[in-house]
Short mmCIF file of the C-alpha atoms (twelve columns), coordinates in Angstrom:
data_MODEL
# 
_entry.id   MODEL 
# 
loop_
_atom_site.group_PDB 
_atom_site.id 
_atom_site.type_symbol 
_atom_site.label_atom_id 
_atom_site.label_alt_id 
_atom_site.label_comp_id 
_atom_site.label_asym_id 
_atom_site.label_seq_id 
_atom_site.Cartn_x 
_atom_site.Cartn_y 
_atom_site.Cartn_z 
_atom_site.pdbx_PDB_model_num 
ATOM 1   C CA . UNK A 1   -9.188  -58.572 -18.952 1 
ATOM 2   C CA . UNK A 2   -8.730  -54.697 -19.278 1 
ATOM 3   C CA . UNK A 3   -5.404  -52.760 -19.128 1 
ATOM 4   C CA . UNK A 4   -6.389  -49.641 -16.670 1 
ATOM 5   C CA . UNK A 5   -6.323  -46.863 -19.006 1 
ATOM 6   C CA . UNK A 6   -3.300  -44.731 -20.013 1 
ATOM 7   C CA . UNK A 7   -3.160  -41.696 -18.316 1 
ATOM 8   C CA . UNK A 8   -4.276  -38.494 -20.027 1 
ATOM 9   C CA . UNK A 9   -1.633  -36.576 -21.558 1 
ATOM 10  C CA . UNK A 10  -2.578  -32.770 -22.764 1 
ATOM 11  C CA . UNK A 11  0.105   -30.807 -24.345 1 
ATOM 12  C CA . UNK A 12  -0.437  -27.060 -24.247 1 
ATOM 13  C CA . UNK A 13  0.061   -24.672 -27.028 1 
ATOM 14  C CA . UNK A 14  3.073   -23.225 -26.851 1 
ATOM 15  C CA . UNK A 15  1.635   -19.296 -26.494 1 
ATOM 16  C CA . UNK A 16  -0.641  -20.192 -24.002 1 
ATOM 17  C CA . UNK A 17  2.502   -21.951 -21.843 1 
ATOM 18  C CA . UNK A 18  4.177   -18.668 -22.508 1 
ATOM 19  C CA . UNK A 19  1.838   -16.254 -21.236 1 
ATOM 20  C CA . UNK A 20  1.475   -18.428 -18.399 1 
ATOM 21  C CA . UNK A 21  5.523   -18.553 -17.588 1 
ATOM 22  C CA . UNK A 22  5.636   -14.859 -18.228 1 
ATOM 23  C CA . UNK A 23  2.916   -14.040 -15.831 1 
ATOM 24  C CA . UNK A 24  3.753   -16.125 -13.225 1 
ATOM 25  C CA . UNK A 25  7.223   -14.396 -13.330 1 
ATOM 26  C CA . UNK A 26  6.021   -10.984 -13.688 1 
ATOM 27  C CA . UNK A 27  3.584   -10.911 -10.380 1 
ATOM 28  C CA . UNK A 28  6.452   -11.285 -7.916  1 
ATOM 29  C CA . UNK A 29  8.565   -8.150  -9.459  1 
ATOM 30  C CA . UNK A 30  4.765   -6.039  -9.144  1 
ATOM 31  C CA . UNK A 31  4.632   -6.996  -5.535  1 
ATOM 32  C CA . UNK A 32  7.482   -6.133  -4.537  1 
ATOM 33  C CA . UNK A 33  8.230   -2.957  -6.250  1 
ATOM 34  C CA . UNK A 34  4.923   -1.811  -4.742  1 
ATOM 35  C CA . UNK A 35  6.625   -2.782  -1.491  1 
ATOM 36  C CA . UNK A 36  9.409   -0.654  -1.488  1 
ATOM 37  C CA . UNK A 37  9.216   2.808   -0.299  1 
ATOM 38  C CA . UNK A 38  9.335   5.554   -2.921  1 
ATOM 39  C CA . UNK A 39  13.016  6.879   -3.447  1 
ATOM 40  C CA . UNK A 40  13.809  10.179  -3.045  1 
ATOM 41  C CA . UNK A 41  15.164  12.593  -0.311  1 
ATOM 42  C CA . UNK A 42  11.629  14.214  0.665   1 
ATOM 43  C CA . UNK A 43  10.425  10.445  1.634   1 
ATOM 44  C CA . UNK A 44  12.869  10.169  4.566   1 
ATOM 45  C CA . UNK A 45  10.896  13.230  6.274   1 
ATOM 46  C CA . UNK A 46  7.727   11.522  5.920   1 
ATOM 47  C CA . UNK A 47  6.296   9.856   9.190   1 
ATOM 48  C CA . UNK A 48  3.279   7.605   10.383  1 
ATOM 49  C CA . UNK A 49  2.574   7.961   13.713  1 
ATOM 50  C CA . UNK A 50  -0.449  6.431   15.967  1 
ATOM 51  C CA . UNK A 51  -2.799  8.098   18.231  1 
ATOM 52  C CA . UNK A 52  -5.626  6.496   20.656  1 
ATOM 53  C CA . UNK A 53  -8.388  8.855   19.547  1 
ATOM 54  C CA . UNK A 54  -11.569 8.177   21.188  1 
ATOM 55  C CA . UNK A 55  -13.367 7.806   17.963  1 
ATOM 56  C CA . UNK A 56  -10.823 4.939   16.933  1 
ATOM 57  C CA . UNK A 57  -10.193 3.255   20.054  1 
ATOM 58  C CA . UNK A 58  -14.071 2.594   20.543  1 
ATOM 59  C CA . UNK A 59  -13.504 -0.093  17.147  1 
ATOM 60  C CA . UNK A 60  -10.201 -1.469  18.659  1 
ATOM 61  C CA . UNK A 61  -8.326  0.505   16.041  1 
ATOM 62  C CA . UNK A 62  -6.012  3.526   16.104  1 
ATOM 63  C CA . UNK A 63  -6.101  6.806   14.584  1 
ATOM 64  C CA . UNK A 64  -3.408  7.215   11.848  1 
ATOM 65  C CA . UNK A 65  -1.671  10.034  11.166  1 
ATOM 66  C CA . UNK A 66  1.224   11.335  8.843   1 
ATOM 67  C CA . UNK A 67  3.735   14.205  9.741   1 
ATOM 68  C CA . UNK A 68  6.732   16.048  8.099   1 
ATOM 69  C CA . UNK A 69  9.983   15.391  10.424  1 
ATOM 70  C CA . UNK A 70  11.689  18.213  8.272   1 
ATOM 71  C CA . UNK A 71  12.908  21.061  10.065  1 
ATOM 72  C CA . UNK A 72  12.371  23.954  7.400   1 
ATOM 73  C CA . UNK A 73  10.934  22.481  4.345   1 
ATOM 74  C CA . UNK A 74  7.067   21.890  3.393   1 
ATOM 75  C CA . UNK A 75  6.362   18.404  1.888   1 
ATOM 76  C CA . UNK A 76  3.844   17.317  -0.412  1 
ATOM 77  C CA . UNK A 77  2.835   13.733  0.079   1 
ATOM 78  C CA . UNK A 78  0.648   11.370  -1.984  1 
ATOM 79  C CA . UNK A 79  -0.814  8.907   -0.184  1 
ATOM 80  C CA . UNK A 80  -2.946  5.547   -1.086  1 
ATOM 81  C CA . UNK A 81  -5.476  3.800   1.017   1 
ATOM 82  C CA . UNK A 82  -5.375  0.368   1.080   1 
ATOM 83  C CA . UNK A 83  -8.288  -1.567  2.855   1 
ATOM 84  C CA . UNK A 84  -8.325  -4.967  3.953   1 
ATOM 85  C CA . UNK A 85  -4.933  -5.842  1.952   1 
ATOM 86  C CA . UNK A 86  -6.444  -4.267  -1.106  1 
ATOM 87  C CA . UNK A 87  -5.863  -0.651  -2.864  1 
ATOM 88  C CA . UNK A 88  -9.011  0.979   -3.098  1 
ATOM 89  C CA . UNK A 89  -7.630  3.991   -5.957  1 
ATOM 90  C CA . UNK A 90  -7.754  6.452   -2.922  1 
ATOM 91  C CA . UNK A 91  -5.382  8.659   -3.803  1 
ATOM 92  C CA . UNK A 92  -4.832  11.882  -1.122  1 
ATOM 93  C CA . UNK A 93  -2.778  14.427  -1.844  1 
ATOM 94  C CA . UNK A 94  -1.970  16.650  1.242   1 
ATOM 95  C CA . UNK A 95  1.023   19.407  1.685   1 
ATOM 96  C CA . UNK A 96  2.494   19.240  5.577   1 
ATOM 97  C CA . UNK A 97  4.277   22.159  6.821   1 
ATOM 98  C CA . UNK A 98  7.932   22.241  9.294   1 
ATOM 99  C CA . UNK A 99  6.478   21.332  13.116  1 
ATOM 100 C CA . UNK A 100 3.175   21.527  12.044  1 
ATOM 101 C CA . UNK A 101 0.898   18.929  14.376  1 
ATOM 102 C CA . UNK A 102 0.497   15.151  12.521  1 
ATOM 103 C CA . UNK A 103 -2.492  14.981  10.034  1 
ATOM 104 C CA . UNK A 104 -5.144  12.333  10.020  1 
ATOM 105 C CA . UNK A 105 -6.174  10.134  7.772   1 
ATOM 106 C CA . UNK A 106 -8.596  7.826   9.618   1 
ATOM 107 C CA . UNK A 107 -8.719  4.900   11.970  1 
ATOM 108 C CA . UNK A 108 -6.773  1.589   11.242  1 
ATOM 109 C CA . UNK A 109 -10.352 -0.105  11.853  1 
ATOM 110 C CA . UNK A 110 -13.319 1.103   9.756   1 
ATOM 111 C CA . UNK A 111 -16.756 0.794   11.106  1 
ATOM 112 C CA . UNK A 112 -17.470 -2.967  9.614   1 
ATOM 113 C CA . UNK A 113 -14.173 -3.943  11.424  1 
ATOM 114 C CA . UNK A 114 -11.958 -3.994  8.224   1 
ATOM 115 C CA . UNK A 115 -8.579  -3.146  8.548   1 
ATOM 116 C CA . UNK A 116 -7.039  -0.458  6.789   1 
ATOM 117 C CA . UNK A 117 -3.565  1.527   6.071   1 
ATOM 118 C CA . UNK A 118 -2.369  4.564   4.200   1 
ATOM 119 C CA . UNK A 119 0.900   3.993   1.808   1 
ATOM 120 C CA . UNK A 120 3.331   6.354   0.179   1 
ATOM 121 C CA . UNK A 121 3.440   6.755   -3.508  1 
ATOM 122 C CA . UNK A 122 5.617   10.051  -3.711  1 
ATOM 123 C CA . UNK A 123 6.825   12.905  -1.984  1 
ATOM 124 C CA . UNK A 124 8.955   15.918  -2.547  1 
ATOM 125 C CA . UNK A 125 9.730   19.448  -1.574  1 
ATOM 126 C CA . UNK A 126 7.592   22.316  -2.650  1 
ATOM 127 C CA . UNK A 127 9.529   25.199  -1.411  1 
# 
């Protein structure tokens, strides 16, 4: 009779285990320092805000907006877009003035019914 036969045993080279380990532990430290907002004291006077623009509603989305909650101080803000979970390399750069109104980006719904958002990479003070 037969013996069933052994199982298969593969070793792997030893770089190709290491890039492998190394990799594995690098993505989660990427993810999450893309998930943290930027430091710095002009980033606390950045806001997203919401508004049920016509345009926007019509795809059940939301226009999105960003504002400076600063008093006295102009901000300039760079923003990415990030569509369906994914950065698209939009980068917008935009300066916002003391109690000037919100600025829009766009809706939180594009026309083919993907979802989209707007992220901060930096900010600071220009004045």
């Amino acid at each position: 009779m037969n013996a069933p036969p052994a199982p298969c045993r593969r070793r792997w080279p030893r770089h190709l285990l290491a890039v492998a380990c190394a990799s594995a532990c690098a993505v989660p430290a990427v993810a999450s320092a893309q998930a943290e907002p930027p430091a710095g004291e002009a980033a606390r006077y950045v806001q997203f805000a919401e508004d049920f623009t016509a345009n926007c509603v019509s795809r059940n989305g939301v226009q999105i907006q960003v504002k400076n909650t600063h008093p006295t101080r102009t901000l300039r803000v760079y923003l990415d877009r990030v569509y369906r979970g994914v950065g698209t390399g939009d980068r917008s750069r935009s300066e916002l003035a003391p109690g000037a109104e919100p600025q829009p980006l766009g809706c939180s719904v594009t026309l083919d019914g993907g979802k989209q958002e707007w992220r901060l990479v930096r900010a600071s003070f220009i004045d």
